[in-house]
N, C-alpha and C positions, 0 to 999 in steps of 0.2 A: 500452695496457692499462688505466690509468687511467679512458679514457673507455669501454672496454667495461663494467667494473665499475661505474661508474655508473648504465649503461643497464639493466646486471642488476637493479640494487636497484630501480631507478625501474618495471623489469617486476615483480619482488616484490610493491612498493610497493602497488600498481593490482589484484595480484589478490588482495593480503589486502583491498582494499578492497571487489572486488567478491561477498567471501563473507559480505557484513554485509550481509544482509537477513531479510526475516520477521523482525523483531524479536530477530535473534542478536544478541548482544554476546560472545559470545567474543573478537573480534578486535579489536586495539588500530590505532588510523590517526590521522594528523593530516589526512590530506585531506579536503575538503571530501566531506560526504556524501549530498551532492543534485548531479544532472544538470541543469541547464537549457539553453533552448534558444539556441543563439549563430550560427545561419545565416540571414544577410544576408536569405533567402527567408522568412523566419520571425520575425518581431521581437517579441523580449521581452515580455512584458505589464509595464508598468510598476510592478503592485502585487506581480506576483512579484520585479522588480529592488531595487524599494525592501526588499521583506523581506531577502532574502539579505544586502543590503547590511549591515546590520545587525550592530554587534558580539557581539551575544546570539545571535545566529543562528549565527555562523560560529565561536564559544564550541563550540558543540557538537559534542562527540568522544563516540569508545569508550573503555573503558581497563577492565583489569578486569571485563570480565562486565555491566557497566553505562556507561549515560549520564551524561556529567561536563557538565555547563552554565556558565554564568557563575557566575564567584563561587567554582570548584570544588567546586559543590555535585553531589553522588551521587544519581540516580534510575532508578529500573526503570524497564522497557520497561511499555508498556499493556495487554500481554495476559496478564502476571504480575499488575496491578494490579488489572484485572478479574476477574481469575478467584479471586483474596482476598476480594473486594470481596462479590463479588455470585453467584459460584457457584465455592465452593470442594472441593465433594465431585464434581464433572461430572469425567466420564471419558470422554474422547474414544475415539468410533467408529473402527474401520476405515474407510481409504480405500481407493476401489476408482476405478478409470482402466483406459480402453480403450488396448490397444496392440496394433497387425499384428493387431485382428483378435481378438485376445482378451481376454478379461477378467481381468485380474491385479490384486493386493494393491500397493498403493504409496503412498510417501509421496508427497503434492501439495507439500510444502513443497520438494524437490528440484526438481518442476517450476518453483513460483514463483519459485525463485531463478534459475533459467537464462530466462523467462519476462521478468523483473526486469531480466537483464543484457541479455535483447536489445534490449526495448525500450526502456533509455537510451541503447546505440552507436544504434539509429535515431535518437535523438531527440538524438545526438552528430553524425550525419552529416547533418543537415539533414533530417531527414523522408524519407530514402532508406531504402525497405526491404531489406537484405541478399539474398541470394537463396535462402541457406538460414535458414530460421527454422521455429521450432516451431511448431504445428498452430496451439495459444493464444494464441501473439504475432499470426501473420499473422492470426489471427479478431478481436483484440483494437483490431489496428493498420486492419483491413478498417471494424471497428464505427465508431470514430471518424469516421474518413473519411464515411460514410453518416448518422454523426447530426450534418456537418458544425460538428467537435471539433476544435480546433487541438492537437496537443501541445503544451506550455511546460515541464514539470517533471515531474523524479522525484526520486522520495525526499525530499524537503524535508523538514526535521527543524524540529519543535517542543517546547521545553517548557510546559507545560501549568501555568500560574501558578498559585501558591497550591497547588500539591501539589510531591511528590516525583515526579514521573513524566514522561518524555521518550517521544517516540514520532515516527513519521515517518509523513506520507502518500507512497500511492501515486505517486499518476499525479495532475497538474493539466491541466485543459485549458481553454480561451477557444473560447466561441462564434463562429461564424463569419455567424448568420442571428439568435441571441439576444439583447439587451440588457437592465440591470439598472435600476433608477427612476432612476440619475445618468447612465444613455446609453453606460457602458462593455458592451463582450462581456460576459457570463454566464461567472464562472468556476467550474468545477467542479472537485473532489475527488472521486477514487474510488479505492475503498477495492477492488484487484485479490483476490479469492479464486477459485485455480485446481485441477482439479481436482474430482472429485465422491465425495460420503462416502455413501454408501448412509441412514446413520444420520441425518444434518446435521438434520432435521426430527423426528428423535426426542426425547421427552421426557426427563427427569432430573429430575422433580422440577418446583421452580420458582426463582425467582432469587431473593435477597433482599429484603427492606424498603428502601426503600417501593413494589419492583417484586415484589412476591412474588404479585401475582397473575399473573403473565408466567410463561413453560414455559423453561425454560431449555434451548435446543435452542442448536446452535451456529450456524443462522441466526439466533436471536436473539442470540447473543455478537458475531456481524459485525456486528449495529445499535448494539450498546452501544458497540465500537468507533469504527463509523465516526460516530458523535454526539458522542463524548468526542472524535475530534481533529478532528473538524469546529470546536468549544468554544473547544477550545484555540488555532488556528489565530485565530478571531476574537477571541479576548483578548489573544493575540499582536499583533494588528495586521495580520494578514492576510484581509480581510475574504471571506470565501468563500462566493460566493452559494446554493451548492445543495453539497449530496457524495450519492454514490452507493455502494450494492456491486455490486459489478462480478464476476457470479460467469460462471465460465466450465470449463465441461466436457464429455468427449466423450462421448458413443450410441451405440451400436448400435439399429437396428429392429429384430432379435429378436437370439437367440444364437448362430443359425445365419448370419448373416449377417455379410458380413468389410468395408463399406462402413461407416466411421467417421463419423457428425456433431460437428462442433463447435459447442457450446450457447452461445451467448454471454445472459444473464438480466441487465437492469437490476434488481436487485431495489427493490420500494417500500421506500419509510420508512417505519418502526415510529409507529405514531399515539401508543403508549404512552407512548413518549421527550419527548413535546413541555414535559411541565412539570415535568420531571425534571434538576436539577442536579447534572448528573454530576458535573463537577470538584467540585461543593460536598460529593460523596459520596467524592472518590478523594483 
């Protein structure tokens, strides 16, 4: 009996863990809150092992609605910090996603988190893909493969020095054909946005100072994003040669038609970003 209740809590355990994504903090966990990769076929990148390693790294929890770091110091997540920051009156759009065929209202952030969960048990199972997965994982998981991308990491949490602000990247991946001016792979960060917004390219205005001449669209908020923990990631001591958004959504050819595309978009980087000190703003 004993040992069944254990097992119970220990399944508990694992699925309060895996409803901490998209920048929720609802949920409190001491477990570690990044996946890496631990199959014999797949070996570590040594700059993602050395970070983990790390006291300050594995310092970071939920508790309360917020990120607790070393030190027990209290920080928000990055997409509450940005949107204080730098566009605090944007009201986010309707989301719209194809399903069976039709076009329905939904939230992406549901998708992301089941999206989230598949692609770390693959990247738990040694780079074996499941046989059921969603449209977005196997497109996600396909793309790699093709831009010959190793998986290494999910979720890796950072704090982002000199502020109040914690935040986690996506997905890490090591070049398999690329190399960086010291002769290691090319590792990459990308910043997963799943799902399509009808509105994502629409304006609101513009951002603030000293970006105020930028539109504040929420493709622009995934660049402030993924620049700010790119940032942070490299003041951390994880040097991360390139990051990407990684945006990914389904199509229809017209509305009469029931044959579903899955859009995978490397999006470019914001040229604007380049002389712009985020963390020195957040």
């Amino acid at each position: 009996m004993a040992r069944r209740l254990v097992s119970t809590a220990a399944k508990k355990q694992r699925a309060r863990k895996r409803t901490i994504r998209r920048g929720s903090t609802d949920t409190e966990t001491d477990m570690p809150l990044f996946t890496v990769s631990s199959s014999s076929s797949s070996v570590l990148d040594e700059r993602i092992r050395e970070y983990i390693e790390r006291p300050v790294v594995r310092a970071i929890r939920f508790q309360n609605r917020a990120y607790i770091v070393a030190g027990n110091q209290r920080c928000r997540g990055i997409h509450k910090a940005l949107r204080t920051r730098f566009y605090p009156s944007f009201r986010k759009p309707a989301r719209t996603r194809v399903h069976s065929g039709r076009l329905a209202v939904a939230s992406s952030k549901a998708i992301g988190k089941l999206v989230d969960s598949q692609i770390e048990r693959y990247l738990r199972a040694g780079c074996r893909a499941a046989r059921r997965l969603n449209r977005f994982t196997r497109a996600i998981i396909t793309y790699f493969e093709q831009q010959g991308e190793q998986l290494q990491a999910c979720q890796l949490p950072v704090h982002l020095e000199g502020t109040q602000v914690a935040t986690q990247g996506d997905h890490f991946t090591v070049s398999r054909t690329e190399r960086n001016l010291e002769g290691k792979p090319l590792l990459t960060m990308w910043e997963l946005k799943t799902g399509f917004s009808s509105g994502a390219s629409l304006s609101q205005g513009h951002l603030a100072a000293p970006l105020q001449a930028v539109k504040s669209t929420q493709f622009n908020h995934f660049e402030l994003q993924r620049q700010a923990t790119h940032d942070g990631f490299v003041r951390a001591g994880l040097k991360v040669d390139r990051s990407f958004v990684l945006h990914v959504h389904a199509r229809r050819a017209d509305r009469a038609s029931k044959t579903v595309h899955v859009i995978v978009d490397r999006l470019a980087n914001a040229s604007w970003l380049h002389r712009v000190n985020l963390l020195g703003e957040l």
